[in-house]
C-alpha positions as MATLAB code, in Angstrom:
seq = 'XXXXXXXXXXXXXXXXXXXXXXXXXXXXXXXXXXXXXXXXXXXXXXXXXXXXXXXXXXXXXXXXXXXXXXXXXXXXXXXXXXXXXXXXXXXXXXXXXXXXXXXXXXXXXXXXXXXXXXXXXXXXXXXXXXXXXXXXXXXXXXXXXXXXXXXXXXXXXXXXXXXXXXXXXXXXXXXXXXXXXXXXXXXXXXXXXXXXX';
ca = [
      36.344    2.517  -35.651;
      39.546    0.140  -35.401;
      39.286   -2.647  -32.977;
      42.526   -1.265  -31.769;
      40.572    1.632  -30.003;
      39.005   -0.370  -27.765;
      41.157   -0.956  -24.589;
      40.727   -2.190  -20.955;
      37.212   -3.928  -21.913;
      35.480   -1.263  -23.331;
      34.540   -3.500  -26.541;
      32.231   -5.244  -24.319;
      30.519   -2.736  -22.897;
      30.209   -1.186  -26.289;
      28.386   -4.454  -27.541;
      26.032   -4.073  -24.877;
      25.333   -1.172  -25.434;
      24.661   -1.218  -29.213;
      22.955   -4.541  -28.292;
      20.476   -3.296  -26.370;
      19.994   -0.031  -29.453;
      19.223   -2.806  -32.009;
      17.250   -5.130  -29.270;
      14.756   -1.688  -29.053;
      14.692   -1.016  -32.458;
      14.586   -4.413  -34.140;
      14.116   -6.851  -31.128;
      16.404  -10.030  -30.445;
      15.868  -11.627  -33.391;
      17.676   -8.625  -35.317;
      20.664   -9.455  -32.698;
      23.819  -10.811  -34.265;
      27.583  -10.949  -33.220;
      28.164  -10.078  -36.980;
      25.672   -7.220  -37.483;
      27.343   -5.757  -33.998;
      30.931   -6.326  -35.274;
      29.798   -4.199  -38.337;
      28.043   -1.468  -36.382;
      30.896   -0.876  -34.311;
      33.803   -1.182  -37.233;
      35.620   -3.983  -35.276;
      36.371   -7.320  -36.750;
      34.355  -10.158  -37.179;
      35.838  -12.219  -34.430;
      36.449   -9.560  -32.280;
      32.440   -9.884  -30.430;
      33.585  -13.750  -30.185;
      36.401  -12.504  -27.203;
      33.821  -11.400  -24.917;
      30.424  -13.622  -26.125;
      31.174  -17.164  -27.565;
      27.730  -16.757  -29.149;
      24.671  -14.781  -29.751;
      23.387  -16.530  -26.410;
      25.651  -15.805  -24.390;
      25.219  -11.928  -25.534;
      21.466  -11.918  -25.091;
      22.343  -13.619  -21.484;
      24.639  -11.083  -20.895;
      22.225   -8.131  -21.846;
      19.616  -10.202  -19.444;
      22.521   -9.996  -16.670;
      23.110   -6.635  -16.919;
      19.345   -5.436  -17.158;
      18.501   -7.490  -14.028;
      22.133   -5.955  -11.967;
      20.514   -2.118  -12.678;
      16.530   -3.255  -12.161;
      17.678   -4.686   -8.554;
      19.822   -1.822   -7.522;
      16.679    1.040   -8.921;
      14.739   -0.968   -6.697;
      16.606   -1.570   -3.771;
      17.447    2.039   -3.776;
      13.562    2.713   -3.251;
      12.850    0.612   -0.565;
      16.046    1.985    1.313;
      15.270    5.359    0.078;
      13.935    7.810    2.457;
      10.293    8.182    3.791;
       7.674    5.394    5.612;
       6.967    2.276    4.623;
       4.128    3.129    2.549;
       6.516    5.765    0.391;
       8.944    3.420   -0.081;
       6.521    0.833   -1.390;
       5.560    3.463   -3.881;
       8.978    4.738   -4.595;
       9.298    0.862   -5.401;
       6.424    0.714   -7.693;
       7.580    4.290   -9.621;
      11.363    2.664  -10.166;
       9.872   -0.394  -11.410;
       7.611    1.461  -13.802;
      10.409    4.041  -15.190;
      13.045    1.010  -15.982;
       9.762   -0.845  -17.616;
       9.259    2.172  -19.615;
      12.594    3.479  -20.178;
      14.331    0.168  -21.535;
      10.545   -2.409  -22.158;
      12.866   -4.434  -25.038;
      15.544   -5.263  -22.269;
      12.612   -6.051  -19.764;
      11.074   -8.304  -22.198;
      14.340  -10.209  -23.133;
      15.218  -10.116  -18.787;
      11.438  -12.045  -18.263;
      10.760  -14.338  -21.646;
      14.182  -15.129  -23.136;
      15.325  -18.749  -22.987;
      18.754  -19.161  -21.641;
      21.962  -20.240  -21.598;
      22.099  -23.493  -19.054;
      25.256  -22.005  -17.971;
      23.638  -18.400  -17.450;
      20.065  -19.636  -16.548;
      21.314  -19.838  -12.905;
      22.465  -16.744  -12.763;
      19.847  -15.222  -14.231;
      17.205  -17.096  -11.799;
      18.913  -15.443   -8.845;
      19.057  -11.811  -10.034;
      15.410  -12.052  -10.579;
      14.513  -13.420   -7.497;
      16.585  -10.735   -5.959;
      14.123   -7.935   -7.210;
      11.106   -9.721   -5.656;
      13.175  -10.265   -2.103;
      13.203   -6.962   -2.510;
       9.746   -6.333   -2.632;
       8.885   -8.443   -0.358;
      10.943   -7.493    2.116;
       9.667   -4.334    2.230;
       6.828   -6.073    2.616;
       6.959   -7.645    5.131;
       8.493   -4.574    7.197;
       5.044   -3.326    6.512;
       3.194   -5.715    7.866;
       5.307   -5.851   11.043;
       4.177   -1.752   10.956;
       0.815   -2.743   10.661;
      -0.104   -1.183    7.451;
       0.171   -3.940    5.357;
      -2.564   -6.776    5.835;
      -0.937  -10.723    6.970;
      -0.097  -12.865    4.101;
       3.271  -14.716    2.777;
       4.844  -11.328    1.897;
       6.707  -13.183   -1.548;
       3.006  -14.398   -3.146;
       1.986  -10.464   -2.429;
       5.023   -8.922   -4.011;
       4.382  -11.657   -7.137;
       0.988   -9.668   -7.088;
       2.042   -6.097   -6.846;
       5.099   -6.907   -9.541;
       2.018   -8.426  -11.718;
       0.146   -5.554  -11.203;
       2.660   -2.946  -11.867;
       4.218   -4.993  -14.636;
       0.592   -4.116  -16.200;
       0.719   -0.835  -16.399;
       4.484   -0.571  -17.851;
       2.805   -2.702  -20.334;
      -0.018   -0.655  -21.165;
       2.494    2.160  -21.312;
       4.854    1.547  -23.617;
       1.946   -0.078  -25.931;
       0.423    3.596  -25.910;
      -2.866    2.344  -24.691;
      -3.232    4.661  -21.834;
      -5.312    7.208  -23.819;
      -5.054   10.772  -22.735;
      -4.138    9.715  -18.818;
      -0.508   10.633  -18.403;
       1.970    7.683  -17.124;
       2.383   10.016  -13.599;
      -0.974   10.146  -12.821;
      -1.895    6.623  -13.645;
       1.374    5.679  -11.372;
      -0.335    7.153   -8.827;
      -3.548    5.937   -9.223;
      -2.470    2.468   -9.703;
      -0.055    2.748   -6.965;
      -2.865    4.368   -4.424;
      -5.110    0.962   -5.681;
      -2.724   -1.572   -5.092;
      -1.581    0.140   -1.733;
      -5.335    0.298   -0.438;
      -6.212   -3.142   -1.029;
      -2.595   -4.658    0.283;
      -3.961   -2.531    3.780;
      -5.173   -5.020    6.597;
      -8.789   -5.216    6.326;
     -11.740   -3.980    8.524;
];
């Protein structure tokens, strides 16, 4: 493919996109500006017009991960239903982009980054738990959700869900089927967030 074919910023996007392919095959460290030129049949150079360096590709791959996690999310909590289906909606969207793209959720939560991109990157993820804990907190003003600094219990329900995905993609789930341990996870974390007595 010429470099020429590219026009009006699709190179970019196609780097992503072939970035993330080789991030889930071979994981970051298989990530190179070179190895993408090559994939792709552009130039050498030509990655270097849109990322001045492999960090600054793996902190735009971070970017874009976070920009579709928050807007699955907020979706779900402005999705249809009570409080309580939203919350689970919430749970379900976190779980299928854990599941569906777990190399780009690793890079989005453990990579180092760029000083330049780090803040950035700090606010997109802190967007995903206002999220949560926004809904939250419109939960407890409905009563079904016990009192409590609605961020710490969003850390916990992101830990807790975050668990699962894990368990998922690392095939340790046995013979229970991802839906039905959604569920059941979901129905747990729900039933102790309830106000108590």
């Amino acid at each position: 493919m010429a470099d020429g074919s590219y026009h009006h910023g699709n190179l970019r996007a196609a780097l992503l996109e072939r970035a993330e392919a080789v991030l889930a095959e071979s994981g970051p460290v298989a990530l190179s500006l070179r190895g993408l030129a090559r994939d792709l049949g552009v130039s050498h150079a030509a990655p270097t017009r849109h990322f001045r360096d492999r960090q600054a590709l793996l902190d735009a791959l971070a970017v874009d991960g976070f920009t579709e996690f928050n807007r699955r999310l907020r979706e779900a909590a402005e999705g249809p239903g009570d409080v309580e289906q939203r919350l689970k909606a919430l749970g379900r969207a976190y779980l299928g982009f854990a599941v569906e793209r777990n190399a780009l959720l690793t890079l989005m939560f453990t990579a180092k980054h760029d000083d330049r991109s780090g803040a950035e990157l700090r606010e997109l993820g802190h967007q995903s738990l206002e999220t949560t804990s926004r809904l939250l907190a419109e939960a407890q003003q409905a009563g079904v959700m016990r009192p409590g600094d609605p961020v710490r219990l969003a850390q916990v329900a992101f830990s807790t869900v975050h668990g699962l995905a894990v368990l998922a993609v690392g095939g340790l789930l046995d013979d229970t089927p991802l839906a039905d341990a959604t569920d059941l996870a979901l129905e747990i974390l729900l039933t102790g967030l309830r106000p108590q007595g």
